[in-house]
C-alpha positions as CSV (number, residue, x, y, z in Angstrom):
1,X,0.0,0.0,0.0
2,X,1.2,3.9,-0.9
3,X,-0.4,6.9,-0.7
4,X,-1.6,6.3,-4.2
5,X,-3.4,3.7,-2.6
6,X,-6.6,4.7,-0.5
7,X,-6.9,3.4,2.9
8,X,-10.5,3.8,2.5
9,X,-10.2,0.8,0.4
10,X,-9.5,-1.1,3.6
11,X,-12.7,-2.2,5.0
12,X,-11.9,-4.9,8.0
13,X,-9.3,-5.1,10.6
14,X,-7.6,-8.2,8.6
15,X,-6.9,-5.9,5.3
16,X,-5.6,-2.9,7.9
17,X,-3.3,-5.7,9.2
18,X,-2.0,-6.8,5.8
19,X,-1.9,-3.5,4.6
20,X,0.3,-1.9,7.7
21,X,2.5,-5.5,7.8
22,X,3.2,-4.6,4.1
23,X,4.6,-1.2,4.8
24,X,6.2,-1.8,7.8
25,X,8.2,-4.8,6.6
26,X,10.6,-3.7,4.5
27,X,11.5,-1.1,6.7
28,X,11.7,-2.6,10.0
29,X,12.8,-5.8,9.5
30,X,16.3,-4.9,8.9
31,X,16.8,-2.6,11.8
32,X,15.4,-4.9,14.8
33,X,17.8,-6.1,17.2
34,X,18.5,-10.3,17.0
35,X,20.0,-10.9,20.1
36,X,20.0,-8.9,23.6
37,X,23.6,-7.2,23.1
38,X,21.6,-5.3,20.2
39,X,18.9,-3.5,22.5
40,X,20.5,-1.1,24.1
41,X,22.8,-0.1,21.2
42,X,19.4,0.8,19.0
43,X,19.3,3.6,17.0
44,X,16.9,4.7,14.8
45,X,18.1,6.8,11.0
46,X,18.5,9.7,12.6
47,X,20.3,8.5,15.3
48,X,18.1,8.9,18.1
49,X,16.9,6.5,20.5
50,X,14.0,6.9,23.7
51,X,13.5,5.9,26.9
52,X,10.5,3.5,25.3
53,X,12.7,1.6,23.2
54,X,14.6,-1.4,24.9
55,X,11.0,-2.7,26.8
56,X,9.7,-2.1,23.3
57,X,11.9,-3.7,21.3
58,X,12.2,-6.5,23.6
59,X,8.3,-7.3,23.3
60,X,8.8,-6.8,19.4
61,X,11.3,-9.0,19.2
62,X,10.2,-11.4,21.7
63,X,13.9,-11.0,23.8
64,X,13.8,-12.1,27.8
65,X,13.2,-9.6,30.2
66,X,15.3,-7.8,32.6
67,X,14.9,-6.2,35.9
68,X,14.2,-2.4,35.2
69,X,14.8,0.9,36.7
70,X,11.2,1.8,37.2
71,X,11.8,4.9,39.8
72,X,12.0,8.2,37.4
73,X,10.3,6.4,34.3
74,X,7.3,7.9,32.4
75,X,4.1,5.9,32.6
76,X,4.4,4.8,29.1
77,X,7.9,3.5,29.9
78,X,6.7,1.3,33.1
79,X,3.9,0.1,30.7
80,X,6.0,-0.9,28.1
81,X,8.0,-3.2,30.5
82,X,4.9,-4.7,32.4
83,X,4.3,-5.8,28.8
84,X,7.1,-8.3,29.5
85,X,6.1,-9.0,32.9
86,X,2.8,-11.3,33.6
87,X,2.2,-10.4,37.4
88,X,2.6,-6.4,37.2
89,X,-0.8,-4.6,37.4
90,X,-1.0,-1.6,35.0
91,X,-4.4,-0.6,37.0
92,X,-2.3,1.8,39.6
93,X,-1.0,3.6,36.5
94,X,-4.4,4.3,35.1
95,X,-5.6,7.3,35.3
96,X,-8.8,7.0,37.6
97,X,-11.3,9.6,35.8
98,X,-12.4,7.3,32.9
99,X,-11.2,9.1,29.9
100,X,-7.6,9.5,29.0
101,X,-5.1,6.9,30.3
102,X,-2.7,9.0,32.0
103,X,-2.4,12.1,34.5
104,X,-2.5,15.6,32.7
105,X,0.2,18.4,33.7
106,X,-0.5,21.8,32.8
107,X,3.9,21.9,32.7
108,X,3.9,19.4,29.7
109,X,3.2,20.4,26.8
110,X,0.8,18.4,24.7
111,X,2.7,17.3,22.2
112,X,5.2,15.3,24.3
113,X,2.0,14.5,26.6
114,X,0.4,13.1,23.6
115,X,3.0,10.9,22.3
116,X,3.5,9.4,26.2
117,X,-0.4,8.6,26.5
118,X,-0.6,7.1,22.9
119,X,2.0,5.0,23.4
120,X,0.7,3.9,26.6
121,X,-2.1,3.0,25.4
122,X,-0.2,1.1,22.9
123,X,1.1,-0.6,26.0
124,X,-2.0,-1.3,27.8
125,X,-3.8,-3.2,24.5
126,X,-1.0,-5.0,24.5
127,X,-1.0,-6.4,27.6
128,X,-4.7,-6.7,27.7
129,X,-4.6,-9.0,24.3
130,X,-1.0,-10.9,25.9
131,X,-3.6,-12.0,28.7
132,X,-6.8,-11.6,27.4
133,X,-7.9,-8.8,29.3
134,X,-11.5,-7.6,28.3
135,X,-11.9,-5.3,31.6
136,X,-8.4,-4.0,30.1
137,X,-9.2,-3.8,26.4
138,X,-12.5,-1.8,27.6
139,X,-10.5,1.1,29.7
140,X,-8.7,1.5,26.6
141,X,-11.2,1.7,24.2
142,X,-12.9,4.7,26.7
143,X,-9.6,6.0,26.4
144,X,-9.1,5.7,22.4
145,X,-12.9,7.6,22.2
146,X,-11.6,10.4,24.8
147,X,-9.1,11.3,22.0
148,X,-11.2,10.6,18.7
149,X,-13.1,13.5,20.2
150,X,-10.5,15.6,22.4
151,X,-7.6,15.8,20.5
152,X,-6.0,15.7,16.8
153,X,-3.7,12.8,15.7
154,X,-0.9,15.6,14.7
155,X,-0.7,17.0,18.2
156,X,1.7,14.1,18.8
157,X,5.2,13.2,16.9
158,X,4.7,11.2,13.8
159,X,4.9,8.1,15.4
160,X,1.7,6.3,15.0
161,X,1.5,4.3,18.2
162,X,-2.0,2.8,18.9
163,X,-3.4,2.8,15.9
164,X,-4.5,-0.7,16.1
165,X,-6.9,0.6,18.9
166,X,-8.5,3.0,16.5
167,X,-9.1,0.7,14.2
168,X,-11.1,-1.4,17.1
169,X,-13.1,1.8,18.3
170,X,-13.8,1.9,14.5
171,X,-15.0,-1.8,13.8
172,X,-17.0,-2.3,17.4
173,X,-18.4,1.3,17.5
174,X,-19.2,2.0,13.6
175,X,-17.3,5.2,14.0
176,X,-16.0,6.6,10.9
177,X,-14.2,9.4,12.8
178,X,-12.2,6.6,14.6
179,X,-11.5,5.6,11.3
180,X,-10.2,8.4,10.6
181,X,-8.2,9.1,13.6
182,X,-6.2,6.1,12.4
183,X,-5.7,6.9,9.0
184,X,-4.2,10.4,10.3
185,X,-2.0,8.3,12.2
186,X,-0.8,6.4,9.1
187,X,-0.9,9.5,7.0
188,X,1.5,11.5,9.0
189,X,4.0,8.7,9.2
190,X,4.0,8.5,5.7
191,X,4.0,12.3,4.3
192,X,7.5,12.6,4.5
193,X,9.4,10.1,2.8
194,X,6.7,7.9,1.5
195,X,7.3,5.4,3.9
196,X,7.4,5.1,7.3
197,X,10.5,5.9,9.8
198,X,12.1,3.0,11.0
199,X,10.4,3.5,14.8
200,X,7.1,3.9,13.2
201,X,7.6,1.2,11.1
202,X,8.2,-0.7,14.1
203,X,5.3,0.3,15.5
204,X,3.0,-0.5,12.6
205,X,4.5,-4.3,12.3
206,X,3.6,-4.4,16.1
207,X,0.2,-3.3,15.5
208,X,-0.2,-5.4,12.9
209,X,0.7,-8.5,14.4
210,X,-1.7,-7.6,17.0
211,X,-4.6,-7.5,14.6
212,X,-3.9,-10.7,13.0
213,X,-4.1,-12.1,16.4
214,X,-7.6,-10.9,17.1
215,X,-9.9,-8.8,18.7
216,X,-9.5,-9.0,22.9
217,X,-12.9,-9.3,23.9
């Protein structure tokens, strides 16, 4: 799929999942660490790396665990890691009012808020679909509508964490602006080069693999 190519063509969660495998792929494939000394020397084109990376990488590329430094780590971070860890709770995280998944600051700006709570609630559906969590998966659909209506897709960096859950609120709520809340996504991670960064291609492999495995429910 290309720009050329209208997502609007995709109609079910299975054709979003071969669609976003197909331009992920080729990109990301290359670039994911193979063994654990890789992790902690990733970079991505530009040279960057985040915080988020290693306990994502290591669900992505299905490496062991290790004990991590939990004490000054954004939520999104301590998310990423309880991904890899079957007993953590991501409840006491949460944030308690029902609509976003995690605390607004006045300090942060929303931009780098925005890119922290979407990729925590790339977190959370993953753990909820790693142990079948529908209590889980339901928090974060509540979430995923808070920002369909709240907030635009390019208030964040172009990275197009959760999009997989947009593409759920979309299918179980009949909600075209989901819908298009995910093609935004997409769209943004594509406008510059054609093709995705290597990080969001990443991240689009991950959610596809997600969708192929099915709908938590």
């Amino acid at each position: 799929m290309s720009l050329t190519n209208p997502v609007s063509r995709l109609g079910t969660l299975s054709d979003w999942a071969r669609a976003l495998r197909s331009l992920a792929e080729p990109v990301a494939s290359p670039c994911l660490p193979t063994q654990e000394s890789e992790v902690a020397h990733f970079r991505d084109e530009l040279g960057h790396s985040r915080a988020v990376d290693e306990p994502f990488l290591r669900h992505v590329c299905g490496l062991p665990a290790r004990a991590p430094e939990l004490k000054a780590a954004s939520p999104d971070v301590a998310l990423w890691w309880m991904t890899l860890d079957d007993e953590a709770s991501p409840w006491p995280l949460l944030d308690a009012d029902g609509t976003h998944l995690i605390p607004r600051s006045d300090a942060c700006q929303i931009e780098i808020w925005t890119e922290t709570e979407l990729s925590a609630l790339h977190a959370v559906w993953t753990i909820a679909s790693i142990r079948h969590d529908a209590d889980l998966a339901r928090r974060c659909l509540v979430a995923a509508r808070w920002h369909v209506a709240e907030l635009q897709p390019d208030n964040a960096t172009n990275h197009p964490w959760a999009i997989h859950v947009f593409l759920e609120l979309w299918i179980r709520s009949d909600s075209p602006e989901a819908r298009l809340h995910a093609e935004s996504l997409l769209h943004n991670c594509l406008v510059q080069r054609g093709q995705p960064d290597v990080f969001s291609a990443i991240i689009l492999l991950d959610a596809a693999r997600t969708l192929e495995g099915g709908s938590v429910r």
